[in-house]
C-alpha positions as CSV (number, residue, x, y, z in Angstrom):
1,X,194.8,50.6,17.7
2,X,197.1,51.4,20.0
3,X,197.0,54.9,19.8
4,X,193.6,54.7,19.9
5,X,194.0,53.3,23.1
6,X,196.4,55.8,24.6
7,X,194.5,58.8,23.3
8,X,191.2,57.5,25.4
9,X,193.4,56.8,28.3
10,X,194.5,60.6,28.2
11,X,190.9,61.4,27.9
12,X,190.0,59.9,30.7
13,X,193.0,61.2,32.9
14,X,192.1,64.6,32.2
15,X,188.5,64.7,32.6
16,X,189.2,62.6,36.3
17,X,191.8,65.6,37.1
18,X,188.5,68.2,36.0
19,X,186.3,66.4,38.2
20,X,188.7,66.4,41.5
21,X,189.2,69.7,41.1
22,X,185.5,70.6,41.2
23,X,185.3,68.5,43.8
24,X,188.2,70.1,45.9
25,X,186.0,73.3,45.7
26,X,182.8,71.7,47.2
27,X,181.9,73.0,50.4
28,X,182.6,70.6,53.1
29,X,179.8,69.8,55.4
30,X,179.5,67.8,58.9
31,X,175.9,66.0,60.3
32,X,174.8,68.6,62.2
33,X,175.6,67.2,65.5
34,X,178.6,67.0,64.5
35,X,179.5,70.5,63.0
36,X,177.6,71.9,66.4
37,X,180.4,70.2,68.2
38,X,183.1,72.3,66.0
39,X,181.2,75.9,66.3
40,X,180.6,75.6,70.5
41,X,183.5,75.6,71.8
42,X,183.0,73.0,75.1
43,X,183.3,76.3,77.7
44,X,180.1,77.7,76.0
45,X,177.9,74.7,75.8
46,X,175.0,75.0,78.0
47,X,173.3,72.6,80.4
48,X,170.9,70.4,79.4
49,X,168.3,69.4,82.2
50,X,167.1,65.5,81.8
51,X,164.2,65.3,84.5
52,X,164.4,61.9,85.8
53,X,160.4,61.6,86.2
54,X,158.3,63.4,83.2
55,X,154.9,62.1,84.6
56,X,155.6,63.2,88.2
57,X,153.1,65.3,89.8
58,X,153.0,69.3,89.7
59,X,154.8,70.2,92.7
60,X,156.7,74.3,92.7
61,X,155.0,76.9,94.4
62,X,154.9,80.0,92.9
63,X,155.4,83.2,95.1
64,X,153.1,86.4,94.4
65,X,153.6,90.1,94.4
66,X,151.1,92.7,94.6
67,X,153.5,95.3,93.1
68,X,156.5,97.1,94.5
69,X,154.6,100.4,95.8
70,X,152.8,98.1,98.3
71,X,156.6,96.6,99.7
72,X,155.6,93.0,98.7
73,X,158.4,91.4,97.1
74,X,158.0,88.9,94.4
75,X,159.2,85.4,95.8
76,X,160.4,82.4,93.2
77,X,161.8,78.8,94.0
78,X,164.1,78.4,91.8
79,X,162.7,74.3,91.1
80,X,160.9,73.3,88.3
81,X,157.6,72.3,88.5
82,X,157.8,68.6,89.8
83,X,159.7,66.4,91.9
84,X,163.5,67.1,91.5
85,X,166.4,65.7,92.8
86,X,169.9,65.3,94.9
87,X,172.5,63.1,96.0
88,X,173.3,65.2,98.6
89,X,172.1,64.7,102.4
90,X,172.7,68.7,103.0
91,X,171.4,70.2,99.4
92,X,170.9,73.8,98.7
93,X,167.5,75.2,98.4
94,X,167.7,78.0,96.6
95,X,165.4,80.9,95.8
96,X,164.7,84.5,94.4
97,X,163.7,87.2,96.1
98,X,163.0,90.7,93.9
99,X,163.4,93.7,96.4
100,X,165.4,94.0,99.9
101,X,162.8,93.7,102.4
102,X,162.8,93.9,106.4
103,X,159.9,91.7,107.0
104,X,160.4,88.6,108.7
105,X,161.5,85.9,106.2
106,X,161.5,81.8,107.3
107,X,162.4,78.3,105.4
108,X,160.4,75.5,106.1
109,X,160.6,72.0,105.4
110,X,158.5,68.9,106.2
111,X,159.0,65.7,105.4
112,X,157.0,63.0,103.1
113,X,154.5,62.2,107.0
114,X,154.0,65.8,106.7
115,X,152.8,65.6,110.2
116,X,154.7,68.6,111.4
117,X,157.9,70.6,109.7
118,X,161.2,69.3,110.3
119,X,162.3,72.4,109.8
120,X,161.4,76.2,110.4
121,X,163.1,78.9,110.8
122,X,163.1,82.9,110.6
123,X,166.1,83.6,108.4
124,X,168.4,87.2,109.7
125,X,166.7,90.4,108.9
126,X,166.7,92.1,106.7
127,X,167.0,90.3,103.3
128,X,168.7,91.7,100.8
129,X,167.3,91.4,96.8
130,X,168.5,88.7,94.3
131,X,169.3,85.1,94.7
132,X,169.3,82.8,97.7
133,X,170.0,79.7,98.9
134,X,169.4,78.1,102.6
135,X,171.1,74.8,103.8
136,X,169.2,73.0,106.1
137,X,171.9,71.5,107.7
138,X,173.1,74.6,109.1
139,X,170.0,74.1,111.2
140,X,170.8,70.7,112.0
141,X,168.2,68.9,109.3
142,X,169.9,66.1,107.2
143,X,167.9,64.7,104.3
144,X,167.6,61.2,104.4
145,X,168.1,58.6,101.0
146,X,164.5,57.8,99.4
147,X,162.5,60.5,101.1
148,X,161.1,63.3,100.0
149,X,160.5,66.6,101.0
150,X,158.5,69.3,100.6
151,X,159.7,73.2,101.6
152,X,158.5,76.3,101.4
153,X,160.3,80.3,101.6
154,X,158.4,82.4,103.3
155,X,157.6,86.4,103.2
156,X,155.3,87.3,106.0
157,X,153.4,90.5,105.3
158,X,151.2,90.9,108.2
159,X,151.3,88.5,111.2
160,X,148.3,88.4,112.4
161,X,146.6,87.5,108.3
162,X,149.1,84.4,107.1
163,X,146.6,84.5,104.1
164,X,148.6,87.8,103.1
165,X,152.2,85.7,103.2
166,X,154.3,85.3,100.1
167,X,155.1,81.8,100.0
168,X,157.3,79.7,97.1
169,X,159.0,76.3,97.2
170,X,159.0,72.8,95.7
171,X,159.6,69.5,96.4
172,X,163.1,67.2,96.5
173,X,164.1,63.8,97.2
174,X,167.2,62.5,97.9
175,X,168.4,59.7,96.0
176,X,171.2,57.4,96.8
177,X,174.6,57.6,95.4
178,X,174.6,54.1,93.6
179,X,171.6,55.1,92.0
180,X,173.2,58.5,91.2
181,X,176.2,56.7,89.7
182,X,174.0,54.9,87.6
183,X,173.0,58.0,85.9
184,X,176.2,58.8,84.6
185,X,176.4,61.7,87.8
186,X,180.2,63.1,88.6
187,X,181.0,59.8,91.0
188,X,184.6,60.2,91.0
189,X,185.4,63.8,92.4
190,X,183.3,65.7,94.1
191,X,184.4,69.4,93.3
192,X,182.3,71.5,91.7
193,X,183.1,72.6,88.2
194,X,181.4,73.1,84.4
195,X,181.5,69.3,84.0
196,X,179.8,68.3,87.0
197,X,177.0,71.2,85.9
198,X,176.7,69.6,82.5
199,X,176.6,65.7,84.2
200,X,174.4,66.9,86.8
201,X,171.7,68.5,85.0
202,X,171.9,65.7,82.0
203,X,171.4,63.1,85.1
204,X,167.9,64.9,86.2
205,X,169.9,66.2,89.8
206,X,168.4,69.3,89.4
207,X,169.4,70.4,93.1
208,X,172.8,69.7,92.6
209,X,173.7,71.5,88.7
210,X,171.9,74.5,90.0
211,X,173.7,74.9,93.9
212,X,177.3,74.0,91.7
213,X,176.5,76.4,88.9
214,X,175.4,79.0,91.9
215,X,178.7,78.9,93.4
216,X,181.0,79.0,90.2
217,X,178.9,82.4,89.7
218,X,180.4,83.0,93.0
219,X,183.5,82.6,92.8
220,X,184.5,82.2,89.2
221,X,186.2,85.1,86.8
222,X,183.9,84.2,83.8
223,X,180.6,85.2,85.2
224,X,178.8,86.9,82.3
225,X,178.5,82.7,81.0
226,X,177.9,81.2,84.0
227,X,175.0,83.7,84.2
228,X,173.6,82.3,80.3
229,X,174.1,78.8,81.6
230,X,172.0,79.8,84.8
231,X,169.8,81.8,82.6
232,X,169.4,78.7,80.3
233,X,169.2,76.1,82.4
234,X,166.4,77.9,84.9
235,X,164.0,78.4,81.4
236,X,164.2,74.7,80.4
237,X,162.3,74.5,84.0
238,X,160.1,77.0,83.4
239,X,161.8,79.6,85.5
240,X,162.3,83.2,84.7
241,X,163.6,85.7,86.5
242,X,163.0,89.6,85.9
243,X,165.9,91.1,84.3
């Protein structure tokens, strides 16, 4: 009996040892949130754009071109198409334009009375191609908390026919920085870095993740991924830019 025993014992031993070692062999594999985290490395994760309104109101403009032979440039407000938003009482407004052009080029902005702009003004001539963006407190306009605003880029073809005008913008309002702190927003620094991209997007401050990511492109070395991120982060508004 008792070797009976020990001999099923041994049995037992030996097939648990097979089956750990079959086992060992298994591929090993994470939730897929979790082996995402483990194949992006956090310097190539891209932003993520929350909008803090997904009912709100159609509100970019789009610009037109009536091709490049005519020397109408192609004008896009780099918004997405409803209210967005910014902490900021001097935000960046930021827009593309496609070809260098000497016609006279002005930013306007008018405020939620809409009574008359707050704001307009003829930018230096010429204009160079590519990306833009205008402060409008440089021109002494300070956006105030819970008001919003609508503004406009300007392209203006023939003087005397404003019907001809290129014209794109959007619409922002300026939330307060409690509320922006409730939203998980970068509250305790206030440089501009990937991290406050990533928060500032994920919050729904659309002004603010696109003017930070603007500058890094700037400034920073590692432009070629700042570029995707811009590239990525523009396209989950509906923006695209010609390559």
């Amino acid at each position: 009996m008792l070797s009976l025993k020990l001999t099923l014992l041994v049995v037992a031993a030996v097939m648990w040892l097979v089956a750990w070692q079959r086992l060992a062999w298994l591929p090993f594999t994470l939730p897929d949130s979790h082996a995402a985290d483990l194949v992006t490395p956090p310097e190539s994760r891209m932003p993520q754009y929350k909008p803090r309104k997904d009912s709100a109101p159609r509100a970019r403009i789009g610009g037109q071109s009536r091709g490049a032979e005519t020397g109408v440039p192609l004008l896009i407000a780099l918004v997405p198409d409803h209210i967005a938003f910014t902490i900021k009482g001097d935000p960046s407004l930021c827009w593309y334009l496609s070809m260098h052009t000497t016609q006279p080029v002005t930013i306007t902005v008018v405020d939620s009375r809409g009574i008359r702009p707050i704001l307009e003004q003829s930018l230096p001539s010429p204009v160079r191609a590519g990306i833009h963006c205008t402060r409008p407190r440089d021109y002494g306009v300070e956006f105030k908390e819970q008001e919003a605003y609508r503004w406009f880029v300007t392209v203006v073809v023939d003087p005397d026919s404003p019907s001809q005008d290129v014209v794109a913008g959007g619409i922002i309002e300026r939330i307060s920085f409690d509320e922006g702190c409730a939203l998980d927003m970068p509250c305790t620094w206030t440089a501009c870095n990937r991290e406050a991209i990533y928060r500032y997007s994920e919050s729904g401050l659309w002004y603010d993740a696109i003017a930070c990511l603007l500058e890094l492109i700037e400034h920073d070395r590692d432009k070629n991924m700042l570029q995707r991120m811009l590239d990525h982060l523009l396209k989950q508004s509906g923006v695209y830019l010609p390559s």
